[in-house]
N, C-alpha and C positions, 0 to 999 in steps of 0.2 A: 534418265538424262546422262549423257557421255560423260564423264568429266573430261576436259580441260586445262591450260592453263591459266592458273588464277591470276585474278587482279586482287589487291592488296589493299588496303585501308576503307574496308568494308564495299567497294565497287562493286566484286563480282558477285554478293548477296541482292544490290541494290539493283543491277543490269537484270538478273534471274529476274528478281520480284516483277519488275517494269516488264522487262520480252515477254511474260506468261504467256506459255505455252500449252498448261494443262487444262481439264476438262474443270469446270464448275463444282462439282463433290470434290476435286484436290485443293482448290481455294476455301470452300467452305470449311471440311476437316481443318486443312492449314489453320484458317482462322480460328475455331473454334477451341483447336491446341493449343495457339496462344492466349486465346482469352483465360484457359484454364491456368497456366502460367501469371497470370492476371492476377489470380483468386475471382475470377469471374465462376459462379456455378451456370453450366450452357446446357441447354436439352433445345439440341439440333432437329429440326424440324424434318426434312427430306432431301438431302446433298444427292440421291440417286435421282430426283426428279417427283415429280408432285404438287399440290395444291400445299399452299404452304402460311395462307391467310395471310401473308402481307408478311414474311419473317422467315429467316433462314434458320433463327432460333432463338430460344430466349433466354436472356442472362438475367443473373441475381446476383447481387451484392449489395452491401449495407443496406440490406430491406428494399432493394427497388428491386424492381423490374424494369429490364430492358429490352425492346425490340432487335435481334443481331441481323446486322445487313452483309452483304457481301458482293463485293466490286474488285473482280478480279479480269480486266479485258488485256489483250495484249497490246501494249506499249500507251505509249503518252496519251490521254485523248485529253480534248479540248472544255474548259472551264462549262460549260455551258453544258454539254455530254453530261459532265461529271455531276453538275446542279439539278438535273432533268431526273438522272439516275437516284439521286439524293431525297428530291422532294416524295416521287414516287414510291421510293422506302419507307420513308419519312409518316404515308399514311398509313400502315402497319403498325404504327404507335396507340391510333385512337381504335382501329380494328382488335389490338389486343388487350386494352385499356393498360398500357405499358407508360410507366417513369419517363419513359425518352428511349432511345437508340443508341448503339454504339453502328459507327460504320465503320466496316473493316475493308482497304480498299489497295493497288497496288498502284495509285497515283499519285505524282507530285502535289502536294498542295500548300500556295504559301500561306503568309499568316494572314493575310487580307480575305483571301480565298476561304479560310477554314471560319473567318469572323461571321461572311456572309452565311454558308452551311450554318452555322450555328444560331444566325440569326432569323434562320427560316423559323424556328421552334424556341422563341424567348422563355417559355414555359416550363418546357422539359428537360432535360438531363439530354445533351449531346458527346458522346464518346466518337472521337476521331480520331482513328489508327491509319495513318496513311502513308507512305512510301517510305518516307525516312523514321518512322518511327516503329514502323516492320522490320528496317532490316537495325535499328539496331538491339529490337529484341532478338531476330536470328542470329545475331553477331555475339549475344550474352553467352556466358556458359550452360544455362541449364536448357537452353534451346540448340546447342550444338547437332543433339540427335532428329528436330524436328527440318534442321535445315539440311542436312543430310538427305533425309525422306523424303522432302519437297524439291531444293535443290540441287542436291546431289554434287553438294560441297562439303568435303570430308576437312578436317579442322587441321588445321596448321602446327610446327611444334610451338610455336608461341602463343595458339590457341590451348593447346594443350597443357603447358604450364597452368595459363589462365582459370582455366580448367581445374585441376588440381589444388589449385589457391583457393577457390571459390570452394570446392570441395571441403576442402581442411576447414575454412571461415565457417561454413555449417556445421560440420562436426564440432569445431569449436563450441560453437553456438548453442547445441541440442548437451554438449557436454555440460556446456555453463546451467543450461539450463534445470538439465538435472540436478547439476549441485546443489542451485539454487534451492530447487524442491527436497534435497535432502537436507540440506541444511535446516530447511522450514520444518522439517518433518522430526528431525533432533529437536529444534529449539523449541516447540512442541509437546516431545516427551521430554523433555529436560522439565518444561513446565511443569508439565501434570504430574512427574516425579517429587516435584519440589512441593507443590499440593497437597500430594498423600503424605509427608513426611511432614507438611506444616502441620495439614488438620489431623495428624494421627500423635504429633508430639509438641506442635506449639511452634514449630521452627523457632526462627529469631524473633516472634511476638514480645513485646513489652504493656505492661501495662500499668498506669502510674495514676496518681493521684491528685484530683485538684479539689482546693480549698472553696467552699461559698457560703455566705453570710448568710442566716436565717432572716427571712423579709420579715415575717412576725415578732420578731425575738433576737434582735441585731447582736446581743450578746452573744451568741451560739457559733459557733465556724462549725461546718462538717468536711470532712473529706470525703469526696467518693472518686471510687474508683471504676478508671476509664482504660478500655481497649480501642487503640487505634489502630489497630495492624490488620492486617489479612487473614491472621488466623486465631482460633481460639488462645488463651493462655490460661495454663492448666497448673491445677494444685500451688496456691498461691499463699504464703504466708507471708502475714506483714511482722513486724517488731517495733517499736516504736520507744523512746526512753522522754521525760520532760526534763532537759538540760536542767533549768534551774529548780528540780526538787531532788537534789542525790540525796542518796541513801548512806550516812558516813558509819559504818561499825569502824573497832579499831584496828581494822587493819584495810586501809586504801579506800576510796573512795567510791560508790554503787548508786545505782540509777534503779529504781523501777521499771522491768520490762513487762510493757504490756504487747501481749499477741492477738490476732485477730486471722483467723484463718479462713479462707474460698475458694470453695473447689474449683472453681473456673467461668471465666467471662469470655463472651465470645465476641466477634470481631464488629466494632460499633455500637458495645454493650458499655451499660454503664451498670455499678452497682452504688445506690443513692446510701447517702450518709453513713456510707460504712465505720465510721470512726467521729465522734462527737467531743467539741471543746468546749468548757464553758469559761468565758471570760469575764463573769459579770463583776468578779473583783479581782479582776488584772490588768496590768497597766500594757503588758507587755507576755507573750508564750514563743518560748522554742522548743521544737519539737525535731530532732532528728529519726529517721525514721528508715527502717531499712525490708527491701521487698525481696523475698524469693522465690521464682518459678520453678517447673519443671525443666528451664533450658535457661535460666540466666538470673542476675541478680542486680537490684536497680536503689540508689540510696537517692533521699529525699531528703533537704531541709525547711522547715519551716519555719518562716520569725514573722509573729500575729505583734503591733504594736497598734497601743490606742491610741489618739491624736483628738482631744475631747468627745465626743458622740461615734466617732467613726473606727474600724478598724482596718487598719492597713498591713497586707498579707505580702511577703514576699518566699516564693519558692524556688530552689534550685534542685535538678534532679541532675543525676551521673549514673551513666552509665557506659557499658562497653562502648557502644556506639554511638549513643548517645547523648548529650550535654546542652543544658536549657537552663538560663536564668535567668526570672521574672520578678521586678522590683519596680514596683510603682514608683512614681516621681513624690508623692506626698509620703514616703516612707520616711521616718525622721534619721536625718541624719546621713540620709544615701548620699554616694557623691559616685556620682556614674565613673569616674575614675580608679575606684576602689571600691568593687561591688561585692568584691569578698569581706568586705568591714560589718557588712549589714548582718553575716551569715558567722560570724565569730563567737 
């Protein structure tokens, strides 16, 4: 096609599309480029001419199947023309057992017009590409090249900025997107770094101890010892002193320490009754109590008081990161305002 001088605010795209001039295989191609621009997948049936089953080709997307039409005559033709050519596409759908149709077409159609078309097949899947919405996919940037080819309108400098902008936006885009995946792909191996180095040393694991009353033998408190972390915790020694039994020689004051060592418990592991109280003539036990791992060190208090048949337990642990403390309301004497008073 010659070029010319153009008309401006997409006309001389829309003029071309409407005057078509070319043979049947340039519409068909045309259309078929753009549908691919779409994310339409198209396997074009015969644009050189042929038996073509009712279908100039057929598209796939989001799991359908669609019959591809193509109506490309020169200049305006009349609603009726354009219905006749439609319906008769239209049977192509049940000949290919197709989702519905897309029509690809170079006529006006307004929105009344396009109701009816759509209303021929309440059923299916209608796709309508029609004069105005052709040319302003020729008029986008990544179809510059196809309206050239068809055309044979070379882009503007204002196209071409356009152009360029759209360019950059993609590259943008496939940039981010890469980050995106490398980023995932660090946070990832940061993980599974952080795994080998938990289950190979314990990382930050803690593991600590809680108090329970023997059901058969309510005198009794045991401790056991619980891991709640992600990873093992390894080579673990306890120490434990009974506040009110020191040891006084003459010089300063001494505690009995008793130790209780294990190798390690693993993540959601408990070790039952590691450490046994008997209360059955005491009114009252405290037990300070102190744990050390392979990677950290965690102090426990314990204060057991009896309240006639019952005994009420309160514990507080400390650690680096962590700090917890648990005082029943029947504890004698607790006053939720001075929770340190119970633990003195």
């Amino acid at each position: 096609m010659t070029e010319h001088l153009r008309r401006f605010d997409g006309d001389e795209t829309w003029n071309r599309l409407r005057d078509w001039i070319k043979e049947q295989k340039a519409s068909e191609r045309l259309a078929a480029s753009l549908l691919q621009t779409e994310r339409f997948g198209v396997d074009p049936s015969h644009p050189l001419g042929g038996r073509d089953s009712g279908k100039d080709a057929l598209c796939r997307k989001d799991g359908l199947i669609l019959v591809a039409a193509v109506y490309f005559p020169r200049g305006q033709q009349a609603f009726k023309d354009i219905l006749e050519k439609f319906s008769t596409d239209l049977g192509g759908v049940s000949r290919n057992n197709a989702d519905g149709i897309v029509f690809v077409t170079n006529q006006e159609l307004r929105l009344a017009e396009r109701k009816k078309l759509a209303d021929l097949a309440p059923t299916k899947v209608v796709e309508l590409y029609h004069l105005e919405r052709l040319t302003l996919l020729l008029n986008s940037p990544p179809n510059y090249g196809l309206r050239l080819e068809y055309l044979g309108i070379r882009i503007s400098e204002e196209e071409y900025l356009a152009f360029l902008a759209n360019r950059d936006e993609e590259h943008y885009q496939k940039f981010e997107s890469i980050s995106s995946s490398i980023n995932t792909v660090l946070a990832e191996l940061q993980k599974q770094a952080q795994d080998i180095i938990g289950y190979s040393t314990g990382g930050n694991s803690i593991a600590c101890f809680f108090p329970m009353i023997w059901v058969n033998d309510p005198q009794y408190v045991t401790l056991t010892l619980e891991n709640k972390s992600a990873y093992p915790v390894f080579d673990i020694q306890c120490e434990y002193i009974d506040v009110d039994e020191p040891i006084e020689p003459e010089k300063g004051k001494f505690w009995t320490r008793h130790h209780v060592v294990i190798p390690s418990v693993y993540p959601n592991k408990v070790i039952l009754n590691a450490i046994i109280f008997d209360m059955t003539n005491k009114t009252r036990l405290r037990i300070n109590l102190w744990i050390q791992t392979r990677t950290r060190s965690v102090q426990q208090l314990f204060r057991m008081a009896r309240v006639g048949d019952r005994i009420h337990i309160a514990v507080k642990t400390d650690s680096e990161d962590f700090n917890e403390v648990k005082i029943p309301n029947e504890y004698p004497d607790y006053d939720p305002a001075n929770p340190d008073k119970v633990f003195s």
